[in-house]
C-alpha positions as CSV (number, residue, x, y, z in Angstrom):
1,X,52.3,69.7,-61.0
2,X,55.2,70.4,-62.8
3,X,57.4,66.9,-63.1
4,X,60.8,68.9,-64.0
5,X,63.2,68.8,-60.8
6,X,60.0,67.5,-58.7
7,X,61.8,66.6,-55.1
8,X,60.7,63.4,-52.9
9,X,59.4,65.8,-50.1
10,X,56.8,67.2,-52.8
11,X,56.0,64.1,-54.3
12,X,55.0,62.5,-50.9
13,X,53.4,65.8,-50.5
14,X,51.0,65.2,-53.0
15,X,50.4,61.5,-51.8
16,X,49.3,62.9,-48.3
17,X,46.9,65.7,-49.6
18,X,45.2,63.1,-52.2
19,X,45.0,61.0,-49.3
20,X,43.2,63.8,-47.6
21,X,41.1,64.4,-49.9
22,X,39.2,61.5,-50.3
23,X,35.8,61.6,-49.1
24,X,35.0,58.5,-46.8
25,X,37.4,57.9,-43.8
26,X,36.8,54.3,-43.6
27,X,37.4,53.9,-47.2
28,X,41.1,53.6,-48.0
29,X,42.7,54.4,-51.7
30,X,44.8,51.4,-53.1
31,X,48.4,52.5,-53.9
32,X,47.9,52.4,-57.8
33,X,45.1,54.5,-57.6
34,X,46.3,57.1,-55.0
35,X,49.4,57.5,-57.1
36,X,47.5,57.6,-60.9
37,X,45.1,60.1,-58.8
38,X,48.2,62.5,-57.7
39,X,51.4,62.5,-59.8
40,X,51.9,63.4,-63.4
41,X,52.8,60.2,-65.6
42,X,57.0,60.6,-65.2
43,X,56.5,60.4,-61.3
44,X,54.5,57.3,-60.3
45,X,57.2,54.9,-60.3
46,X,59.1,57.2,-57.9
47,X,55.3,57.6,-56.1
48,X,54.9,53.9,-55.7
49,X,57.9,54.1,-54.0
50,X,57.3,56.8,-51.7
51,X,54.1,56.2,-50.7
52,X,55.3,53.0,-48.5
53,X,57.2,55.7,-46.3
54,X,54.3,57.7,-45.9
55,X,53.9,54.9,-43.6
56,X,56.4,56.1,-41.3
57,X,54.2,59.0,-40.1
58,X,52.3,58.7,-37.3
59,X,49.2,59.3,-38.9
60,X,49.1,56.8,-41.9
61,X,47.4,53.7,-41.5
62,X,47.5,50.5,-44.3
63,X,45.2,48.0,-44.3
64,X,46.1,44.7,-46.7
65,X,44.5,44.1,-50.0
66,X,42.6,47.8,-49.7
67,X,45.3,50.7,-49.4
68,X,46.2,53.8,-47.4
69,X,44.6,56.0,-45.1
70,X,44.5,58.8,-42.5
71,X,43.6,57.6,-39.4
72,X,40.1,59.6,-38.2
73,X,41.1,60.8,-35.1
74,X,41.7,64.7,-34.2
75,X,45.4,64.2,-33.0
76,X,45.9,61.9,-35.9
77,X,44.6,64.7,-38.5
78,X,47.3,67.4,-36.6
79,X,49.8,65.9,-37.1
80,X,49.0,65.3,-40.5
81,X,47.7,69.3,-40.8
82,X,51.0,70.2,-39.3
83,X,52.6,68.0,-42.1
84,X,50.7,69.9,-44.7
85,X,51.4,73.1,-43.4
86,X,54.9,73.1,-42.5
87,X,56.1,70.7,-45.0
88,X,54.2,71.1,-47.9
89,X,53.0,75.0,-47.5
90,X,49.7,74.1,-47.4
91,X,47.3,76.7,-46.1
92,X,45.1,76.8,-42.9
93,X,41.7,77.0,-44.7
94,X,42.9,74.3,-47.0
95,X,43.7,72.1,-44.1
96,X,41.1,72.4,-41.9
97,X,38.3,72.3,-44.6
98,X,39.9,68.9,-45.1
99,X,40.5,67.5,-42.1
100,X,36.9,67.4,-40.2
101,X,37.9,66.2,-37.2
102,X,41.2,68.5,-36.6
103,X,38.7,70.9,-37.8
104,X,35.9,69.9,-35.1
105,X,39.0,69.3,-32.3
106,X,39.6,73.4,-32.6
107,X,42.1,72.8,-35.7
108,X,45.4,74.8,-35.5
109,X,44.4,76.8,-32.5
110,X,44.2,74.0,-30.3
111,X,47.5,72.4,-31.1
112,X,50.8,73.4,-30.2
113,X,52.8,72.7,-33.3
114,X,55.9,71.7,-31.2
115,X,53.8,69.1,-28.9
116,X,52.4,67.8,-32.3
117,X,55.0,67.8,-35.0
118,X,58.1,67.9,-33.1
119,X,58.5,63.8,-33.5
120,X,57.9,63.5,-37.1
121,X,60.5,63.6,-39.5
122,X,62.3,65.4,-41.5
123,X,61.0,65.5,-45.6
């Protein structure tokens, strides 16, 4: 990643696919670790930061003393695959390789991306 000029949108972008990346559902990535994991050097302040309003989305879940996760539900994961796809220009194989369960649910063909994304916000 390239640290000149990097916007907030991109930076939380990063966060979420790290996030999605990890192997293990049920295990969630402490903030200090998802953000050494995902930004260059020059962005982890602004990435410890962000990564509290990743908590905003609908699809974040936090538990105490362990860190962040994506919930593992199908509807959880499209709205999170939207995110990645409209947001951050993620691709479709990319995201549903990733995301089992949106994946196993019928991933981006059985979503409306209106019904799904509509209520999140704006990056």
């Amino acid at each position: 990643m390239n640290s000149a000029r990097i916007t907030d949108a991109e930076i939380k972008c990063e966060l979420l696919w790290k996030i999605c990346r990890r192997h293990g559902w049920s295990t969630p990535i402490a903030q200090e670790d998802l953000v050494n994991l995902a930004l260059d050097r020059t962005e982890q302040g602004r990435g410890k930061r962000l990564v509290t309003e990743l908590l905003d989305e609908p699809y974040m879940q936090y538990q105490r003393g362990r860190g962040y996760r994506v919930a593992n539900s199908p509807d959880a994961q499209a709205v999170a695959a939207f995110r990645l796809r409209e947001t951050c220009q993620y691709t479709t194989l990319q995201i549903e390789t990733t995301l089992s369960r949106f994946q196993q649910a019928g991933g981006f063909d059985a979503y409306d991306c209106e019904g799904v994304f509509d209520d999140c916000a704006q990056w």
